[in-house]
TORKOL-4160 file (C-alpha; in steps of 0.2 Angstrom, whole numbers, padded with zeros to 4 digits, m for minus):
129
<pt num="1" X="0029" Y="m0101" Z="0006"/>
<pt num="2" X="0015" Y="m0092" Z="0018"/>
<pt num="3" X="0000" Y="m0090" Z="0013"/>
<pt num="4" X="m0013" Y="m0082" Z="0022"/>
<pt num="5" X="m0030" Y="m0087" Z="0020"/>
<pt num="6" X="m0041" Y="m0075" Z="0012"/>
<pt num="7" X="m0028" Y="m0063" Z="0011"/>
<pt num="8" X="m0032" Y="m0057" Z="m0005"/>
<pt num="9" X="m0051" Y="m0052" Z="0002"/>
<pt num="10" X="m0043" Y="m0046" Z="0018"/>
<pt num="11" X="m0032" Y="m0034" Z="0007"/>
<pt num="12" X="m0047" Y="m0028" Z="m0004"/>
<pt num="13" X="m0056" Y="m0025" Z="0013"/>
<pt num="14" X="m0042" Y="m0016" Z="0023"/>
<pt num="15" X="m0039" Y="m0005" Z="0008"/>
<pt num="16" X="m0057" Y="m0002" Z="0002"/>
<pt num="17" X="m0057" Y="0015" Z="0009"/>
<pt num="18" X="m0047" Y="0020" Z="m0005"/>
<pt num="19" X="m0064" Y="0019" Z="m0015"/>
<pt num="20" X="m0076" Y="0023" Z="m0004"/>
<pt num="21" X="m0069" Y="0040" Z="0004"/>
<pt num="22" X="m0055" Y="0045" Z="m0010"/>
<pt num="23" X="m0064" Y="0039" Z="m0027"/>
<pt num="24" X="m0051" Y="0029" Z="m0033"/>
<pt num="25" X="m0053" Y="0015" Z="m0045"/>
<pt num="26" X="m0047" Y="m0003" Z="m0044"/>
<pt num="27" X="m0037" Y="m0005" Z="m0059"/>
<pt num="28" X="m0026" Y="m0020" Z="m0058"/>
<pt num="29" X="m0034" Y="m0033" Z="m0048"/>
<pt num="30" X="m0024" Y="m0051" Z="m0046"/>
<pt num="31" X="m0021" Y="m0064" Z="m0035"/>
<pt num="32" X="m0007" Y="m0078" Z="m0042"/>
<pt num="33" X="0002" Y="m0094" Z="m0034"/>
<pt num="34" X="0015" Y="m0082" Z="m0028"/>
<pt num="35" X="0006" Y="m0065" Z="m0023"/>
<pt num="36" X="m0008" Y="m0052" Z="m0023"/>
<pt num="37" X="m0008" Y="m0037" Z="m0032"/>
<pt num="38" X="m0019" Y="m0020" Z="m0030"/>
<pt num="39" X="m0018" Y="m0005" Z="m0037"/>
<pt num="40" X="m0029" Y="0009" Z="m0035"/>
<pt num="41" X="m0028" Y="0024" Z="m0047"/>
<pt num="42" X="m0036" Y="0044" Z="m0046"/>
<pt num="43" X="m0031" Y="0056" Z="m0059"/>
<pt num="44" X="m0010" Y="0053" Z="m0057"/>
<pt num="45" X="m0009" Y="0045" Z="m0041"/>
<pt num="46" X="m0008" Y="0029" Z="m0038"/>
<pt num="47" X="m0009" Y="0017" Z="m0023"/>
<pt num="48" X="0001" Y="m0002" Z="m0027"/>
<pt num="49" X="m0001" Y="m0015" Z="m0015"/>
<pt num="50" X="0009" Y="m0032" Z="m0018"/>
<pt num="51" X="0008" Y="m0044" Z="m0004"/>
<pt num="52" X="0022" Y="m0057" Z="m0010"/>
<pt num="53" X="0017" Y="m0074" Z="m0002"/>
<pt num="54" X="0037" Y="m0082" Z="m0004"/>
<pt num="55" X="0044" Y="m0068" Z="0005"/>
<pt num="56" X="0028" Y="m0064" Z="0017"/>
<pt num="57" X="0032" Y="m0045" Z="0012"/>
<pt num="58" X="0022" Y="m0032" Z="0009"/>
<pt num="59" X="0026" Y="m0021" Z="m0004"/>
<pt num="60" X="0015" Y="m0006" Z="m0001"/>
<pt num="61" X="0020" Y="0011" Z="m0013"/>
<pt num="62" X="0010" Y="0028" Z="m0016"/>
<pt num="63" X="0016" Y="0034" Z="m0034"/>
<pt num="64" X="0013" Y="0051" Z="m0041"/>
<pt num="65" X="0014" Y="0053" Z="m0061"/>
<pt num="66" X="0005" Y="0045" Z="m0076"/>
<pt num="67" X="0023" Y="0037" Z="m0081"/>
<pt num="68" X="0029" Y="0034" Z="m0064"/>
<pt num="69" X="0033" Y="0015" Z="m0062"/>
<pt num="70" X="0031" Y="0004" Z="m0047"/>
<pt num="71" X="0049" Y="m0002" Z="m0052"/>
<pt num="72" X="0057" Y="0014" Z="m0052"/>
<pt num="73" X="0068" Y="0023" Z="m0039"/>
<pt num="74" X="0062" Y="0039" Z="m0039"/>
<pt num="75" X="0054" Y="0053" Z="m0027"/>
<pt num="76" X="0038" Y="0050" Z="m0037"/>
<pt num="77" X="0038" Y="0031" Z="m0030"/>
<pt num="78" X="0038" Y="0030" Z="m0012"/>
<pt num="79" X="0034" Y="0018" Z="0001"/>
<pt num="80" X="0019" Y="0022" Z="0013"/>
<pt num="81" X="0031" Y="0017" Z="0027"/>
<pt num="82" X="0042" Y="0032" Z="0021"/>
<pt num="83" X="0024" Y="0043" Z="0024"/>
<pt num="84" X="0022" Y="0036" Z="0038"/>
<pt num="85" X="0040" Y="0042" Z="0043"/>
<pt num="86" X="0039" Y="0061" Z="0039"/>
<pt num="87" X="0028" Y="0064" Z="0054"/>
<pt num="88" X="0033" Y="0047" Z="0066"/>
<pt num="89" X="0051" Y="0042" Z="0063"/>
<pt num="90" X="0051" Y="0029" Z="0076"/>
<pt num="91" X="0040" Y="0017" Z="0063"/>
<pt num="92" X="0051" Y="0009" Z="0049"/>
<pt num="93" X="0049" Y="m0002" Z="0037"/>
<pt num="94" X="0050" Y="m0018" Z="0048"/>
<pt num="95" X="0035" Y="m0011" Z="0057"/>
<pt num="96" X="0026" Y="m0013" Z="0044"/>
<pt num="97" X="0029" Y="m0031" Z="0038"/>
<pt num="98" X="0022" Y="m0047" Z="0042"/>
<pt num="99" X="0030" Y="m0059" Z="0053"/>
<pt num="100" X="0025" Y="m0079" Z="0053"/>
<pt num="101" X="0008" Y="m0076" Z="0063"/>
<pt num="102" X="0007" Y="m0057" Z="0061"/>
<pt num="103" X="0000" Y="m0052" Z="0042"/>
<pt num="104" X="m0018" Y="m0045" Z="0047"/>
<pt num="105" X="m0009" Y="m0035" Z="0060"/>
<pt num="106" X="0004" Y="m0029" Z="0047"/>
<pt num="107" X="m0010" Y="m0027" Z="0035"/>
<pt num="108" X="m0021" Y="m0016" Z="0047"/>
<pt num="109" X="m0006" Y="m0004" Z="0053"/>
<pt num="110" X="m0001" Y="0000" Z="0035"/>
<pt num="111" X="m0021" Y="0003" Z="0031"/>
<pt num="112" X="m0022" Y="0015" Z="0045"/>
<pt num="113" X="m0006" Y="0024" Z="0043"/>
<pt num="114" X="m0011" Y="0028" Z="0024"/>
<pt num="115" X="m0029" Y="0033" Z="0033"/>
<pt num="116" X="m0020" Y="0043" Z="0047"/>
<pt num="117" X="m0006" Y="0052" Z="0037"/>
<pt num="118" X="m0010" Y="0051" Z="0018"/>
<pt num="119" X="m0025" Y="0060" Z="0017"/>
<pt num="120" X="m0017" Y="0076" Z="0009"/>
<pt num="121" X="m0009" Y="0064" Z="m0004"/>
<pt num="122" X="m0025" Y="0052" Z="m0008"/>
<pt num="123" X="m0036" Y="0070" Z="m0010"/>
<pt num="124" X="m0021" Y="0075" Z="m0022"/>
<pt num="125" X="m0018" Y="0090" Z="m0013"/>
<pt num="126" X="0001" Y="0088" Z="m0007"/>
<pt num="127" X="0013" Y="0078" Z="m0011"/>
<pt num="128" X="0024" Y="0074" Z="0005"/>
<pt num="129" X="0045" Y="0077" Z="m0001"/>
């Protein structure tokens, strides 16, 4: 298991632009043995960030819908690498990820590419499929 010290803080930091420039609100703060979860919430959108330590996987979803789950296939739950995709479909998934020496720099791409492409979607504006 990876564990990256301080990556609980390091998450809250990356991501705290979620509060200070959109208004969302921290709803579900945790850090466990085996992960940290983050989700942020304004009016039916939400923003879940899971950083699983076992895996070194990010699991990073923008959800649109009061009963939309983070568990559930559905256009309403997508990844923020699927954003990220609509306008630069060179990026996959695997860019986004950790690697053995790589999580702030994994971390830091994801928080950007939500900064560079969600900003319709964190005002509530759009909704990008």
């Amino acid at each position: 298991m990876i564990k990256y010290s301080g990556s609980y803080e390091k998450m809250k930091k990356a991501f705290s632009f979620l509060i200070q420039a959109y208004h969302f609100d921290l709803v579900r703060d945790e850090e466990t043995n085996y992960n940290v979860v983050l989700e942020y919430k304004k009016g039916d959108t939400k923003v879940y960030l899971n950083y699983d330590y076992m895996d070194n996987w990010f699991a990073f979803n923008l959800i649109k819908g009061i009963d939309t789950s983070v568990f559930s296939v559905s256009p309403n739950n997508k990844k923020i690498s699927d954003l990220v995709q609509v306008f630069d479909p060179s990026k996959d998934y695997k860019f986004f990820q950790p690697n053995d020496d790589g999580f702030e720099d994994a971390l830091k791409k994801n928080a950007e590419a939500l900064k560079k492409y969600g900003d319709k979607v964190l005002k509530g504006e759009e909704w990008y499929w």
